[in-house]
N, C-alpha and C positions, 0 to 999 in steps of 0.2 A: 382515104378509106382504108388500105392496108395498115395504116398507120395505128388506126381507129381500133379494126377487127384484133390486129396485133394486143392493141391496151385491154381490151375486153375479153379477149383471153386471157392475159396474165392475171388480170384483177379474178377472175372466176376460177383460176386454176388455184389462187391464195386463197379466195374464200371456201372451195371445196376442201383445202387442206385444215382451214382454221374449223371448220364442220366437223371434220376428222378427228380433229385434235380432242375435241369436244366430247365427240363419241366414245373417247377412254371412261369418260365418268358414267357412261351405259345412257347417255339422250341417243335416241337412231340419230342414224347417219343419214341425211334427207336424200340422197341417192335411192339409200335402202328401202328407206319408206315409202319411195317412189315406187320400186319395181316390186314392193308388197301387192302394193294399190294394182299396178298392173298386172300380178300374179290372180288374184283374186278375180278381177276382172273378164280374166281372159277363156274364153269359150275352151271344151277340150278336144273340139275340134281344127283348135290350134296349138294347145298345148300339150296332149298327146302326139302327135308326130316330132316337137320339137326334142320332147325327154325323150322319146327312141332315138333319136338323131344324136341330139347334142350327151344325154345324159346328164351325169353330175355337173358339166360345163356351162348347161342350160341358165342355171343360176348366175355362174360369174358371166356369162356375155350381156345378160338380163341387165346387169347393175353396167358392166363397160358402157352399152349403147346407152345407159339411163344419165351415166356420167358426159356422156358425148353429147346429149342433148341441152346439159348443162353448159357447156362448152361452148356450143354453138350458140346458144341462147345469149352468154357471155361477147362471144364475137360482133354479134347482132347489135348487142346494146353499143357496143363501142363504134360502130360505123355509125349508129345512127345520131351516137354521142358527137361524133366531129361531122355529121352535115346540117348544117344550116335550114335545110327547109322542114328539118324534122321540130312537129312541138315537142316541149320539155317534157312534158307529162308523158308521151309518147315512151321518151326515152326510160323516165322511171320507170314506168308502168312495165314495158320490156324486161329491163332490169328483173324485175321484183316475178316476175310471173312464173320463173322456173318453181319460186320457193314458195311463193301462196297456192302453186297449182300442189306441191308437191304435200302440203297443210293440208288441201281442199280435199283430193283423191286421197286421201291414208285414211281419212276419218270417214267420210263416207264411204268407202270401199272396205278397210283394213281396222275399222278402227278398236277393235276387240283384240289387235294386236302390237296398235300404236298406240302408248300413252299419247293424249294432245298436249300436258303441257310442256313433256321432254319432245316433241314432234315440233312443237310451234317455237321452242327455246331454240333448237340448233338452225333451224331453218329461218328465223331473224337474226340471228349472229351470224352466219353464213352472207344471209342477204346485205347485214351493216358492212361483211368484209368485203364484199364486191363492190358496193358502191364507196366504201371509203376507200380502197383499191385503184377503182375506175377513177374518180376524180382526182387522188394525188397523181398518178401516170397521166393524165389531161394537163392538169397545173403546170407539171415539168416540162409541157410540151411551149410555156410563157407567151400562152396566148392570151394577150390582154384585150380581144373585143369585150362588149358589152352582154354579145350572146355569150361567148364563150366562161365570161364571168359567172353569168347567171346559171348556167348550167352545169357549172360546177358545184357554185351554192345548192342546184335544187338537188346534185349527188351528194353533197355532203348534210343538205336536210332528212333525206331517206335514210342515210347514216344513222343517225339522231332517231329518225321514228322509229327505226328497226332495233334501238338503243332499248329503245322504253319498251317492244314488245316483247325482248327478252326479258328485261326488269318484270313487267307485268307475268309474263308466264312462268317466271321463279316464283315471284309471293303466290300465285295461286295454287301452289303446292307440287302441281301434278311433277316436273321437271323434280323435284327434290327428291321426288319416289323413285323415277327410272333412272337417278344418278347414284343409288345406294350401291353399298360396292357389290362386287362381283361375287358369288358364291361358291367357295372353294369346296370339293369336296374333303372331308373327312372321314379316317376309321370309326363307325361307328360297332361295338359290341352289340353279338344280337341276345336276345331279352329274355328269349324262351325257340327252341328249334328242337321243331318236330322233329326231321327228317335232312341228313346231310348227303350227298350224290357226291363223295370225293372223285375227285381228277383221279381218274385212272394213270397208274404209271405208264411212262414212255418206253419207247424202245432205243436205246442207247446210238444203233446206227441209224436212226432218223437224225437223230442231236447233232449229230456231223455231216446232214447231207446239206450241202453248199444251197444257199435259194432258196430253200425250201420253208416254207408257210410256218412257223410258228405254233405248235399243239394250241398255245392260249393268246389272245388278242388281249397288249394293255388298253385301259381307257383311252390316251391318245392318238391310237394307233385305229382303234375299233370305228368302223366305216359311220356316219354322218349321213341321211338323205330328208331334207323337211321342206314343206310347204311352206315354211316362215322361212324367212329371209332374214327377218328379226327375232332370236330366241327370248321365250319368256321369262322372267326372272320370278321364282315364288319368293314368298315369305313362307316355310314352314309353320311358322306360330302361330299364322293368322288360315293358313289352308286347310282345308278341309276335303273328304270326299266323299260326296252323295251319292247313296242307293236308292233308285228311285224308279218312277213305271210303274207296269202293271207286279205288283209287291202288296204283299199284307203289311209290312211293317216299313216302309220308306225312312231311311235314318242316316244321319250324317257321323262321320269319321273324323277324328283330329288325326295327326300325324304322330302323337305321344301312343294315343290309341291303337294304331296300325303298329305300332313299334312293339309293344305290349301285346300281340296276338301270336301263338305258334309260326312259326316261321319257316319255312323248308331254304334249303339251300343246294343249288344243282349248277355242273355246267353247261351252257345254251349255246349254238348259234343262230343267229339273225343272219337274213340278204334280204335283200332290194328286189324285188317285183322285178326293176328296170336293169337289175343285172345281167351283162352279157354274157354267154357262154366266155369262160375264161377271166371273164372281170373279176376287179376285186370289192363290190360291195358285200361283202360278206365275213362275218369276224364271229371268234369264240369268248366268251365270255364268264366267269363265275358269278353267277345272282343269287340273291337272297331276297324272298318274300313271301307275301304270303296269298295262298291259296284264293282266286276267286271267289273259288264254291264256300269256302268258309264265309266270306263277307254279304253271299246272294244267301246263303243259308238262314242268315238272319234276318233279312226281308222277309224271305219267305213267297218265292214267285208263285205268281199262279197258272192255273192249267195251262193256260192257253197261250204261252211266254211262248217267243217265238224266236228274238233276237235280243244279244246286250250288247247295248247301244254306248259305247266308250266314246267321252267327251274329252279333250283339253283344256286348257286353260286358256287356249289362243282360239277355241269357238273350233278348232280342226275336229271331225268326227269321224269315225268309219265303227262297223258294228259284225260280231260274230254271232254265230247260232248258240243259241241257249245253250244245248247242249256240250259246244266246245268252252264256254262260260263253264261249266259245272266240271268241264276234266278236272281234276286233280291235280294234273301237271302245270294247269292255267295260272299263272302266280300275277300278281299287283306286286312289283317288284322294289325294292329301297335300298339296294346295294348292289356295287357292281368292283366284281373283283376289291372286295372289302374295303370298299369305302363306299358314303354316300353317292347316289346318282351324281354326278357330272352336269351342268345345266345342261347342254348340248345334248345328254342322251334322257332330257328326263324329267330330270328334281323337280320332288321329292319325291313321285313315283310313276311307275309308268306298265303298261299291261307286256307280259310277257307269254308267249302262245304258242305251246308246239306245234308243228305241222305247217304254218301257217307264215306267209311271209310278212315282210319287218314294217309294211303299210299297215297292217294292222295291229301291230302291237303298240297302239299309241303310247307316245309321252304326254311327260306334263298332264298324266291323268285325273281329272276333277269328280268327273259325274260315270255312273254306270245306272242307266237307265233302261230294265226291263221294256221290249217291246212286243204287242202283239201283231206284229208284219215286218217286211222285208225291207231292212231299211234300208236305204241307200247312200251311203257315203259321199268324202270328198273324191275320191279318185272311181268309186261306181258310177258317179255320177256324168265321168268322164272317160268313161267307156272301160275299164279295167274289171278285172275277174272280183266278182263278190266271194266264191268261194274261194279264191290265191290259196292252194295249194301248194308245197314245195315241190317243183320237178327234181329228177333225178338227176345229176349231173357230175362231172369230172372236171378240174383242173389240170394244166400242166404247168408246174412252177420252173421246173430245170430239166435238162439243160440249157444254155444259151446258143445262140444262131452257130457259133462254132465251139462246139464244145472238146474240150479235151479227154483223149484216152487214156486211161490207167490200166495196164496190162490188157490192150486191146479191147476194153470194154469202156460204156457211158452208163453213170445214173441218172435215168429218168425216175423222177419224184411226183408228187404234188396232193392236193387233197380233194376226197369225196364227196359229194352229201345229199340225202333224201331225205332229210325231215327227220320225224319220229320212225321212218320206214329203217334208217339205217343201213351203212354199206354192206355186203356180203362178197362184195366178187370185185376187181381193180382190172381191165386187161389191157393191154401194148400192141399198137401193131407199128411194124416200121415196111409194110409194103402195101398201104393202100386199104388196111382189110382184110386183105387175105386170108394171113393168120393172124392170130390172136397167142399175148403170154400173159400166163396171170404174174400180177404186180404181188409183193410183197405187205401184208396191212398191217399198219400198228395197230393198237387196242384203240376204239377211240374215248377219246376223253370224256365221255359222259353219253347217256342213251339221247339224247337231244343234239348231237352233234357232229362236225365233218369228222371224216377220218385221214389221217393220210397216209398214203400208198407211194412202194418204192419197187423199181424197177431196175435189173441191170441187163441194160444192153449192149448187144455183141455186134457192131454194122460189121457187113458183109464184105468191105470192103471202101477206098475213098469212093464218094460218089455224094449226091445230096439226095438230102431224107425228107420222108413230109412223117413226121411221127403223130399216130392218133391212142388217142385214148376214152377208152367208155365203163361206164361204172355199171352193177347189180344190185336193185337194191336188197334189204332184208330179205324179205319175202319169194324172192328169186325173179323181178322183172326186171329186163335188160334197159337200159332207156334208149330214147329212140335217138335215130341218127336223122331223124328230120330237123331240118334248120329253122329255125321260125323264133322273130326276135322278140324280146321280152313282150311286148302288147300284144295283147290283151292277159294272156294268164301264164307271164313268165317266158323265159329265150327254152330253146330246147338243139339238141344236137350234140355231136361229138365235140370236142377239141381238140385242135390240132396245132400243130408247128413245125417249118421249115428247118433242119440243122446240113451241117455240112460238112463232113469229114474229111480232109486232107492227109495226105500221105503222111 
């Protein structure tokens, strides 16, 4: 039996990777497709405490356990491969069940985000390689009974059928759409711009402070948090985006179209709902696009509009107040730091929303449909703030747990941010609270954006520090020193860190 468990792992750890290999040409990776199905699936009575917990993590333990189940499944078939009382059909059937269960649940659960026929393409190539896997490691074992025979033949007949289900799911098309290449972004020239929001200059001694955050976030640096597990792939030429709802004039958008409309161009920051005081889902960005209100202006909503209901491409929804729809500042976005969206954050466009945190600024945007009530999204619907609001908050980027002095002083750094409220005040304490020193502020990079804040501090002496730091916003409110983790409407609290000075 160990023998067995042994073969049935290694056959299943080759066909996960032969899956993999696969998954270069853009067919899901049936893992992933798996832990779609059970994302989608899953109550947010379980999936809310798990994102407060795990966080960004939540997703890769999702696909780990999803793989281990694989594994095990794997195990299973090869024990029951070398005993004798098990039937043959048993064994296949074992075999085969990770990857038909994993076909079955994507499409019924997920399937607005799983092509079927790149879904059902990787997951019988996967399945041919387990069982042509499982039965050469049995062969080499030269056991010539009559069972042993047979059960070989009927691993290397499921080979074969799993041969043809790939074959059949190429000609049927679908598998040749989810294998088209990957979409790189490019510079594109913008066409016509209203309105440019240049990047505020730096302050020269930010530029030199060791750790410290970056004024502007590149695209592959800028934080990542989706519901998909598998990002969508547009076609540009063939997308479109519809305005629709309660509208006078309901009318769809090409992407030539959108490009062809005034354009503003500003710098943003996004964060995460599920950011923790100190985390880093949060990043600054150069965008270019165009005005909401310009695109609902030409519907032409009516009185009694209430919510625009922003749709993906991947079926994911969440929806803001009309009103915040009609800011000015609200952009449908097609550029990021001068190039095309990035698939990961977007392409070909994606809603971009001051004040308001990065769950709502969908990507992958299709539809904005005008509604008369309160709609409720994916993450409302799972218990999370419909208004998400940006709270007030501070970082501490540097110094490190023992930081070095330079003429008996330390720089403490890091960055701000309130939303469209904007930072006003930065302060340091190194005794608990006590006191308080104002920090140092660059200019910040754009009215939408964090700021960041420098400090030079003096310890008193060797001894160990708990250093805190609390931000003001614009308007002059302090934020609060209450702790409370990002669910339901965002983390709140100071930020702190341990340092320790030595003689």
């Amino acid at each position: 039996m160990t023998a067995g468990a042994l073969a049935g792992t290694v056959a299943m750890a080759f066909a996960l990777l032969v899956a993999y290999l696969l998954s270069a040409m853009g067919v899901p990776y049936p893992p992933v497709a798996l832990g779609q199905a059970i994302i989608e699936a899953m109550p947010g009575w379980i999936s809310v405490p798990l994102i407060e917990l795990l966080q960004f993590w939540a997703q890769r333990l999702l696909v780990i356990g999803v793989l281990a189940l694989y594994v095990t499944a794997g195990a299973a078939t090869g024990v029951a491969a070398v005993t004798g009382r098990v039937r043959t059909a048993f064994v296949v059937g074992l075999g085969a069940l990770p990857w038909v269960a994993t076909v079955t649940l994507a499409q019924l659960l997920a399937g607005s985000k799983i092509d079927l026929g790149g879904d059902l393409l990787a997951s019988a190539v996967g399945a041919g390689a387990f069982f042509g896997g499982l039965a050469s490691l049995l062969a080499a074992e030269r056991v010539a009974t009559p069972a042993a025979l047979g059960r070989r033949r009927a691993l290397f007949a499921a080979l074969a059928a799993a041969g043809v289900v790939a074959v059949a799911s190429t000609l049927v098309g679908g598998a040749a759409r989810a294998a088209r290449a990957r979409i790189e972004p490019v510079a594109l020239a913008v066409r016509r711009l209203r309105t440019s929001e240049p990047v505020a200059a730096g302050d020269p001694a930010f530029e030199g402070t060791s750790r410290l955050t970056p004024r502007l976030t590149t695209n592959e640096a800028h934080y990542t948090v989706d519901t998909a597990l598998i990002k969508p792939r547009v076609d540009a030429k063939t997308w479109s985006l519809e305005i629709a709802g309660a509208v006078e004039r309901p009318y769809r958008i090409s992407y030539e179209e959108l490009l062809d409309m005034e354009a503003v161009e500003r710098p943003h920051t996004l964060e995460c709902i599920s950011n923790e005081i100190g985390g880093d889902l949060i990043s600054t960005a150069v965008w270019v696009g165009v005005p909401m209100a310009d695109l609902l202006a030409r519907a032409v909503p009516r009185a009694d509009a209430y919510d625009a209901v922003l749709t993906s491409v991947d079926g994911y929804a969440d929806s803001i107040r009309i009103a915040k729809a009609l800011d000015p500042d609200t952009l449908v976005a097609y550029l990021m730091n001068g190039v095309t969206l990035p698939e990961e954050h977007g392409y070909p466009v994606r809603a971009l929303i001051p004040g308001i945190y990065g769950m709502k600024n969908v990507k992958w945007l299709q539809r904005i449909e005008v509604a008369t009530f309160d709609f409720q999204g994916y993450w409302m619907e799972r218990g999370w703030s419909d208004v998400a609001a940006y709270g007030t908050h501070v970082r501490i980027d540097t110094p490190t747990a023992v930081p070095r002095l330079v003429d008996g002083s330390v720089i403490v750094a890091g960055i701000a941010f309130a939303g469209q409220r904007g930072i006003s005040k930065v302060e340091v304490s190194a005794d608990g609270g006590k006191t308080w020193g104002d920090a140092a502020l660059e200019p910040a990079p754009g009215r939408h954006t964090w700021r960041r804040w420098r400090y030079l501090w003096r310890p008193a002496g060797p001894a160990r520090y708990r250093l805190v730091a609390r931000a003001t916003d614009g308007p002059g409110q302090v934020q609060t020193s209450v702790q409370r983790p990002p669910f339901p409407d965002g983390s709140s609290g100071y930020h702190s860190i341990e340092v320790s000075i030595t003689a």
